[in-house]
MARSEBA-380324 format. One record per residue (C-alpha): residue in one letter; x, y, z negated. Coordinates in steps of 0.25 Angstrom, whole numbers, padded with zeros to 4 digits, always signed. Example, Ala and Ser with C-alpha at 12.3 -4.5 7.8 and 13.67 -1.06 7.14 Angstrom:
BEGIN
A+0049-0018-0031;S+0055-0004-0029;
//
This chain:
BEGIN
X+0036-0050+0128;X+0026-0048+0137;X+0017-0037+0138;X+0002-0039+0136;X-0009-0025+0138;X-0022-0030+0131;X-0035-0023+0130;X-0048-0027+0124;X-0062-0020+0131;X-0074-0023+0131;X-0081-0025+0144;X-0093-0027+0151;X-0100-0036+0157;X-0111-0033+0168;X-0121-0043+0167;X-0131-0033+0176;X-0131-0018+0178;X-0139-0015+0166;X-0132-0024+0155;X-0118-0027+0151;X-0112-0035+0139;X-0100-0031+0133;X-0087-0041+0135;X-0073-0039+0126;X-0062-0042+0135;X-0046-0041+0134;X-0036-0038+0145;X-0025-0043+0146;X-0012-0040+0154;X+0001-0047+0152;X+0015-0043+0157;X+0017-0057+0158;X+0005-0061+0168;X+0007-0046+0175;X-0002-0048+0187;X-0012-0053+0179;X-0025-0046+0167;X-0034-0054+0159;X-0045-0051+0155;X-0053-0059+0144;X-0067-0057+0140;X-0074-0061+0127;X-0088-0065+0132;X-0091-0073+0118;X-0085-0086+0122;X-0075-0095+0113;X-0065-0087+0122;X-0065-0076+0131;X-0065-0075+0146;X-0052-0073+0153;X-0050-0066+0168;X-0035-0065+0173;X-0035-0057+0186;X-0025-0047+0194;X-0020-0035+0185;X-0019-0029+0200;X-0035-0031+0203;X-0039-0023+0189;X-0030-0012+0193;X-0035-0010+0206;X-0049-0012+0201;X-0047+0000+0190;X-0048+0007+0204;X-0056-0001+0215;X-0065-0013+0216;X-0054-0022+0219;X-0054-0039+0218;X-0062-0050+0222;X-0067-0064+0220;X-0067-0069+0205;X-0063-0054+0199;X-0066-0040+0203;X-0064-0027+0199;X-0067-0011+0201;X-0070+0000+0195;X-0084+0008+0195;X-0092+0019+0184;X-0104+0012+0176;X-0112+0023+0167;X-0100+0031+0171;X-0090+0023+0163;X-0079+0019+0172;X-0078+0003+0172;X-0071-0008+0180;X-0079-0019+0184;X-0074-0032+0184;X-0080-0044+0192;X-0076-0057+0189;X-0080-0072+0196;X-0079-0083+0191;X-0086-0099+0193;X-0091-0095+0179;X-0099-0082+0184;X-0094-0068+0187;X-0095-0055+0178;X-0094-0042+0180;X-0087-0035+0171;X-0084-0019+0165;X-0072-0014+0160;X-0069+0000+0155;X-0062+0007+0166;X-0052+0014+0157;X-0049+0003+0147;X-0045-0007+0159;X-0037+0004+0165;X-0029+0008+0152;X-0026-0006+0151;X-0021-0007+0165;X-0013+0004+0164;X-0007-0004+0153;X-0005-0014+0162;X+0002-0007+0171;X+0012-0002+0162;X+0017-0016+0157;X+0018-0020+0171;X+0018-0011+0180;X+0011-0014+0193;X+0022-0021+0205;X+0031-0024+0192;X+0022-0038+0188;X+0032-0047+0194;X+0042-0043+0184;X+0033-0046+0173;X+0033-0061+0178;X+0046-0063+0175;X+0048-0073+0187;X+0061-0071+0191;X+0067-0075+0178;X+0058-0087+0179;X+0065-0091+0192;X+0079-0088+0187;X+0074-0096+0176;X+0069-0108+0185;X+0080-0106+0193;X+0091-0106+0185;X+0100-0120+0185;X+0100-0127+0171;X+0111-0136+0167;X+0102-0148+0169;X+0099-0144+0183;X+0113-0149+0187;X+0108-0162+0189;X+0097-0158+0198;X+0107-0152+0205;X+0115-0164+0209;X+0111-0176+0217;X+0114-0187+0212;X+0112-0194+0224;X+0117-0190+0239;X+0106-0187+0247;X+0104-0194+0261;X+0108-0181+0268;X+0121-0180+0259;X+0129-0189+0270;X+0135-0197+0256;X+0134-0211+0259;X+0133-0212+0273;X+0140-0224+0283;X+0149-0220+0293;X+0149-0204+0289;
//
């Protein structure tokens, strides 16, 4: 079984320096996707909004501006509330978005713990995949044998 850390938060979203609305979101981490977190955001749609970006670019951004192109992250006070601010860019528009500083840093932590940072690799489980791929079946027997001699095979040849 694979572990999952969820957590439900409800985030803001900056639509000018006075005034915010309010957006539910859910990260998600999955030791089976370890490089990556999820975020999805209910904006009122038939289905939510969903960002998959570097676990490794919200851990660095908990501390120091950090990305670039379509997401962005860093963190900074507003109304003395510690917050991280996420930008995202897309061909659809870009928002800028404010997360609780603690909350996202709790959950990391989490994070963290079911996979520990350096140790991701091991969550992918590619080297049983490739013993698994590389593994000779019983039917790979007749790939194995040629059925016909190759022109470099010498079989066949006048005068050798």
């Amino acid at each position: 079984m694979h572990t999952v850390v969820e957590r439900e938060l409800e985030l803001k979203l900056v639509l000018s320096p006075e005034r915010s609305i309010p957006v539910p979101a859910r990260l998600t981490y999955r030791a089976d996707d370890p490089y990556a977190v999820h975020i999805a955001f209910h904006i009122g749609s038939a289905s939510p909004v969903h960002w998959t970006f570097a676990r490794e670019l919200l851990v660095e951004g908990v501390f120091r501006p950090c990305g670039q192109g379509d997401v962005r992250v860093w963190p900074t006070k507003v109304d003395s509330r510690s917050v991280i601010c996420l930008a995202l860019s897309s061909p659809d528009g870009d928002a800028l978005l404010e997360a609780p500083a603690a909350a996202v840093s709790a959950w990391l932590e989490r994070t963290l713990r079911a996979v520990p940072p350096g140790s991701e690799h091991e969550s992918l489980g590619i080297d049983e995949e490739l013993r698994d791929l590389l593994t000779p079946t019983p039917s790979d027997d007749l790939y194995l044998r040629d059925p016909w001699p190759s022109d470099e095979s010498g079989a066949g040849e006048a005068g050798a």
